[in-house]
C-alpha distance (Angstrom), angle and dihedral (degrees) to the residues before:
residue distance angle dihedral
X1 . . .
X2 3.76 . .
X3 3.99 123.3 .
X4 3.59 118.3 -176.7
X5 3.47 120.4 178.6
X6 3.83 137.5 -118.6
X7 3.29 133.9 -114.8
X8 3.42 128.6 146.1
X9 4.34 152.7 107.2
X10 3.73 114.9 -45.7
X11 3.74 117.0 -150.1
X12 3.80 126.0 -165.9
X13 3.58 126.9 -154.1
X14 3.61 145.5 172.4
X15 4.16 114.7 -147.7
X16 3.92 106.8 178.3
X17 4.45 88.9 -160.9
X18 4.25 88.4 170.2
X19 4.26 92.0 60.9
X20 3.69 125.9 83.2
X21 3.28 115.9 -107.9
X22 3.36 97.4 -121.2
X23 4.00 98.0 51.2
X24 3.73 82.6 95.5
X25 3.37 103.9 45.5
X26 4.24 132.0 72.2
X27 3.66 90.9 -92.9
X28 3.48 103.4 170.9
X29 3.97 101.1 167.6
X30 3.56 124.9 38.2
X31 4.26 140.1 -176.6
X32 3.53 139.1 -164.7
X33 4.37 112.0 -136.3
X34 3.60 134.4 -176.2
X35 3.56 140.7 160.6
X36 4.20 133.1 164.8
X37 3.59 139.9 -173.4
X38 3.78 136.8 -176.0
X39 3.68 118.6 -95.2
X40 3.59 93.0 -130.9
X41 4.16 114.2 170.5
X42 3.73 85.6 -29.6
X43 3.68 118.9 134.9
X44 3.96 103.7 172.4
X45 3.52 123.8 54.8
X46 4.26 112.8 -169.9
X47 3.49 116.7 -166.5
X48 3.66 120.1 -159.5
X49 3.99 114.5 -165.0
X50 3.57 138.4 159.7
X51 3.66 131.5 -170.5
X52 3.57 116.4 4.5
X53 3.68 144.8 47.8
X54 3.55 122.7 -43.2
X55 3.72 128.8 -161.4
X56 3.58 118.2 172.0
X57 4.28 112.6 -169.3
X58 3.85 129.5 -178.4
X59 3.60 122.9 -139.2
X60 4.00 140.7 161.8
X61 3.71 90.2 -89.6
X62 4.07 132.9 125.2
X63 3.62 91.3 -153.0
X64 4.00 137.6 79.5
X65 3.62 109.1 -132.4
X66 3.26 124.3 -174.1
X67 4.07 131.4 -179.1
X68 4.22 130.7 -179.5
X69 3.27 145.6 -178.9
X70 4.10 111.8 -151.8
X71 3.44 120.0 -161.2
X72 3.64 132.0 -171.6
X73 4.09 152.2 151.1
X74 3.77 103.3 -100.9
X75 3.97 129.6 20.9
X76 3.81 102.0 -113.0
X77 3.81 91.5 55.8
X78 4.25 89.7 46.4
X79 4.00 79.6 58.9
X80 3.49 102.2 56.6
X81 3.70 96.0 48.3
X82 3.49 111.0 98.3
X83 3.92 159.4 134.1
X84 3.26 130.7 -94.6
X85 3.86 133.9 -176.5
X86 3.92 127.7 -164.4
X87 3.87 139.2 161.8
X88 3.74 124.1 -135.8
X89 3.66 121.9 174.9
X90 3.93 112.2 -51.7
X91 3.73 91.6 -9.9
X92 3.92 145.9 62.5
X93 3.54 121.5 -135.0
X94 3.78 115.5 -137.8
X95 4.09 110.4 -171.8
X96 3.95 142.4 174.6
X97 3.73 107.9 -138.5
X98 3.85 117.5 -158.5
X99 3.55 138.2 174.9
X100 4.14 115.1 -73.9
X101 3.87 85.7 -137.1
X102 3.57 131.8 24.8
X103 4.43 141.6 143.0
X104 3.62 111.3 -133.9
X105 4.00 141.2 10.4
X106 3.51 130.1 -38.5
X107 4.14 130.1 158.5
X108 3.52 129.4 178.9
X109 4.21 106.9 -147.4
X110 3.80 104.4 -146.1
X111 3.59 137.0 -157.3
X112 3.98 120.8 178.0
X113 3.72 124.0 -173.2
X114 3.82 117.1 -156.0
X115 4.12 138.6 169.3
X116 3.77 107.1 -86.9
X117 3.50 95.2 -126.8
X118 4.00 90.5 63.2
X119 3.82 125.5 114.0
X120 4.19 113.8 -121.8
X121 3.62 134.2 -154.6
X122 3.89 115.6 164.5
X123 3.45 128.7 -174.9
X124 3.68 108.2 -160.1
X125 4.19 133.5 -175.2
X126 3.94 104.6 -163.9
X127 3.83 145.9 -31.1
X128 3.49 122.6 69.9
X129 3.95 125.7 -65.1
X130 3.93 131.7 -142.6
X131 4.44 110.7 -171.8
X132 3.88 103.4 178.4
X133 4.12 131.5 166.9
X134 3.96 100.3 3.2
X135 3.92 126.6 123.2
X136 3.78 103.8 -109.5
X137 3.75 135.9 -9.6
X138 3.81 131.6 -150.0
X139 4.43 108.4 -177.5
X140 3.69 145.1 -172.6
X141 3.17 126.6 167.7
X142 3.83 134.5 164.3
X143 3.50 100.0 -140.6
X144 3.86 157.2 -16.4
X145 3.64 128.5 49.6
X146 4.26 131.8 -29.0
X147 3.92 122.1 -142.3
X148 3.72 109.5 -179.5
X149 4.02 123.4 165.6
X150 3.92 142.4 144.2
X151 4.16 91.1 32.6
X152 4.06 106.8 168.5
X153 3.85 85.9 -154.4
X154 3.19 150.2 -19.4
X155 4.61 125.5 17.4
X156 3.67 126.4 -173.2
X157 4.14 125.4 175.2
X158 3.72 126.5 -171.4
X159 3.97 94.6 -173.3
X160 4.00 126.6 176.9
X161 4.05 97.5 -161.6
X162 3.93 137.6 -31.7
X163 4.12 125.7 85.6
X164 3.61 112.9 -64.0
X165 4.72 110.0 -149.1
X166 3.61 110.0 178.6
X167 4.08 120.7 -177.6
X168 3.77 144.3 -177.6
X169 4.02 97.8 1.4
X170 3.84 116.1 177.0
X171 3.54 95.6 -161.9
X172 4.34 137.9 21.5
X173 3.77 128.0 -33.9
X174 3.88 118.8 -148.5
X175 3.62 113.9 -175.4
X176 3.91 136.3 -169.9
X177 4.05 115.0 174.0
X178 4.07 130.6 167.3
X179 3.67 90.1 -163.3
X180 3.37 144.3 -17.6
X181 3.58 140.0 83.5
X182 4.38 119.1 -70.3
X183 3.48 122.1 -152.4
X184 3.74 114.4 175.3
X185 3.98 114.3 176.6
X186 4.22 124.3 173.0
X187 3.43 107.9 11.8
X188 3.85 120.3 163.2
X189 3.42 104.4 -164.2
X190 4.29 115.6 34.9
X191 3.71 138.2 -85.1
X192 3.28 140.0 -123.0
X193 3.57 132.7 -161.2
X194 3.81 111.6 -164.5
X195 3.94 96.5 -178.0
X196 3.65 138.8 -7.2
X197 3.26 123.3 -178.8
X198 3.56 117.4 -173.7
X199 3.87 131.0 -7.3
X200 4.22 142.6 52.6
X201 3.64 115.5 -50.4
X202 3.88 119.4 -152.5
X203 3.65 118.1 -172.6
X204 4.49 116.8 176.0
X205 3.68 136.3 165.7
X206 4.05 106.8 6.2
X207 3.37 116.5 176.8
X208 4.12 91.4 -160.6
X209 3.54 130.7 26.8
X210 3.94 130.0 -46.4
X211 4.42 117.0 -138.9
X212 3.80 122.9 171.1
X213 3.18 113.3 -171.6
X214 3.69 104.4 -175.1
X215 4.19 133.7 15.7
X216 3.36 124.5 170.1
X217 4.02 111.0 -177.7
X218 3.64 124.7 -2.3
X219 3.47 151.6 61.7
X220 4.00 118.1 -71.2
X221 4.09 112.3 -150.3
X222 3.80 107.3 178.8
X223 4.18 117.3 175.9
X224 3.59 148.6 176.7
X225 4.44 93.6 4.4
X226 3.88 115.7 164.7
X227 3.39 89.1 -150.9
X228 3.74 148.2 25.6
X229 4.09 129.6 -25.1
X230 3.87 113.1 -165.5
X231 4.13 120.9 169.1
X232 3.41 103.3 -168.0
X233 4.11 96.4 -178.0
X234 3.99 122.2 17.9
X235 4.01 117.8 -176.3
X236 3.87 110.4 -172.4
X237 3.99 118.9 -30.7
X238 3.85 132.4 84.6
X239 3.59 126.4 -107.4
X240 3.72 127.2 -127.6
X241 4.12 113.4 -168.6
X242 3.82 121.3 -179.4
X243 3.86 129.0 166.5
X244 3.27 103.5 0.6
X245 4.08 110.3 155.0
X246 3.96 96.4 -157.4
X247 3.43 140.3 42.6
X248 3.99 125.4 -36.4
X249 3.40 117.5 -153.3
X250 3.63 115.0 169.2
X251 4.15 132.4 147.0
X252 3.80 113.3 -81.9
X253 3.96 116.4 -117.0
C-alpha cells in the first residue's frame, strides 16, 4: 500500500449556514412567502433559486412546501420577490421570482420541504445550500457552500466555487468543482470527481471505486475504498492513500 505524504496550504474559514443571508447585509425591507402544492404522481421536483439560502429537507409528506424570507433595498422591489410553484409532466417546478430590473441587493432565503422519496435537481445562483433525507439529488449551483447528507441514491454537483461536504449517500457521487474544498464521507456506491480545480479533496469510506479525473491545486486524501482509486491528471498537491483494497493508480511525483 502506498502512503504519500501531505503537505500543503491551509485555509481557514468561517461559513455561518443557520443565518439568513441577508442578516449581514443593509436589508432595509423584508417579506415573509410561501406557497405548496400536492405531490400528486410527481416524481421530480426542480427547484430554481437565485440569491439566497437554500435548504432543501425530506419528510413523510405528499405535499411541496415551500417558505421564504425576501429581502431587499426598497419596498416595491421586496414586493415583487416571490415564490412560485407549478407542475409539469412528472415534475413540480419550485422557483424564486425577482424583479427583471432592479439597483441594489436583494435575496430571497429559501427553505423547501418535499416527500423523501422525491427525485431533486436544483439549480441554484448564490448563498449556501443544505439537501438532506430525499431519494436522489442532481445540483448546480454558482456559488457558496454544499451540505448534502442522508441521500437514498444517487448525488451529482456541477459547482462554480464554495466548499462542497457530502454525507451518508446510498448510491454514486459525481462531482465537478472550480474551487473549494470536497469532503465526501459514507458513500455506498463510488465517486467520481470529473474536475477540480482548486482546493483540498477528502475522499473516506467508499464502498465502490474512487476516479478523479482532473485536480488542479490541492491536496488529495482518499481512505478506507473497497474498490479502485485512479487519478488520471494531478496539478499541484500531494496525495495521501490509505486502505484502499484495489488498485491505486495515481500520477508519479
Amino acid at each position: 500500500m502506498t502512503q504519500m505524504k501531505i503537505f500543503a496550504a491551509l485555509t481557514f474559514s468561517i461559513v455561518l449556514l443557520g443565518a439568513p443571508t441577508h442578516a449581514f447585509s443593509s436589508c432595509r425591507h423584508q417579506a415573509d412567502r410561501s406557497a405548496t402544492i400536492e405531490l400528486e404522481d410527481a416524481t421530480i421536483i426542480e427547484v430554481h433559486a437565485g440569491a439566497g439560502s437554500l435548504e432543501i429537507q425530506g419528510a413523510d409528506t405528499t405535499s411541496v412546501n415551500a417558505q421564504g424570507s425576501a429581502c431587499a433595498g426598497s419596498k416595491g422591489v421586496v414586493e415583487d420577490i416571490d415564490i412560485e410553484i407549478h407542475r409539469s409532466g412528472d415534475r413540480v417546478i419550485v422557483e424564486t421570482v425577482f424583479p427583471h430590473s432592479f439597483r441594489g441587493n436583494a435575496s430571497l432565503d429559501l427553505t423547501v420541504t418535499v416527500p423523501r422519496t422525491a427525485s431533486l435537481r436544483v439549480h441554484d445562483g448564490s448563498g449556501d445550500m443544505r439537501v438532506t433525507d430525499v431519494a436522489a439529488a442532481d445540483i448546480e449551483d454558482g456559488s457558496g457552500e454544499i451540505i448534502v447528507s442522508g441521500i437514498a441514491g444517487d448525488v451529482s454537483i456541477s459547482d462554480g466555487s464554495g466548499d462542497i461536504e457530502i454525507r451518508t449517500v446510498g448510491g454514486s457521487v459525481e462531482l465537478e468543482d472550480g474551487s473549494g474544498e470536497i469532503d465526501v464521507k459514507d458513500i455506498t456506491g463510488g465517486v467520481t470527481v470529473l474536475d477540480d480545480g482548486s482546493g483540498d479533496m477528502t475522499i473516506a469510506e467508499v464502498g465502490q471505486s474512487v476516479h478523479i479525473h482532473q485536480d488542479g491545486s490541492g491536496s488529495i486524501s482518499v481512505r478506507q475504498v473497497a474498490g479502485d482509486l485512479i487519478v488520471d491528471d494531478d496539478g499541484s498537491g500531494d496525495i495521501i492513500v490509505d486502505a484502499v483494497s484495489g488498485r491505486v493508480d495515481v500520477p508519479e511525483d
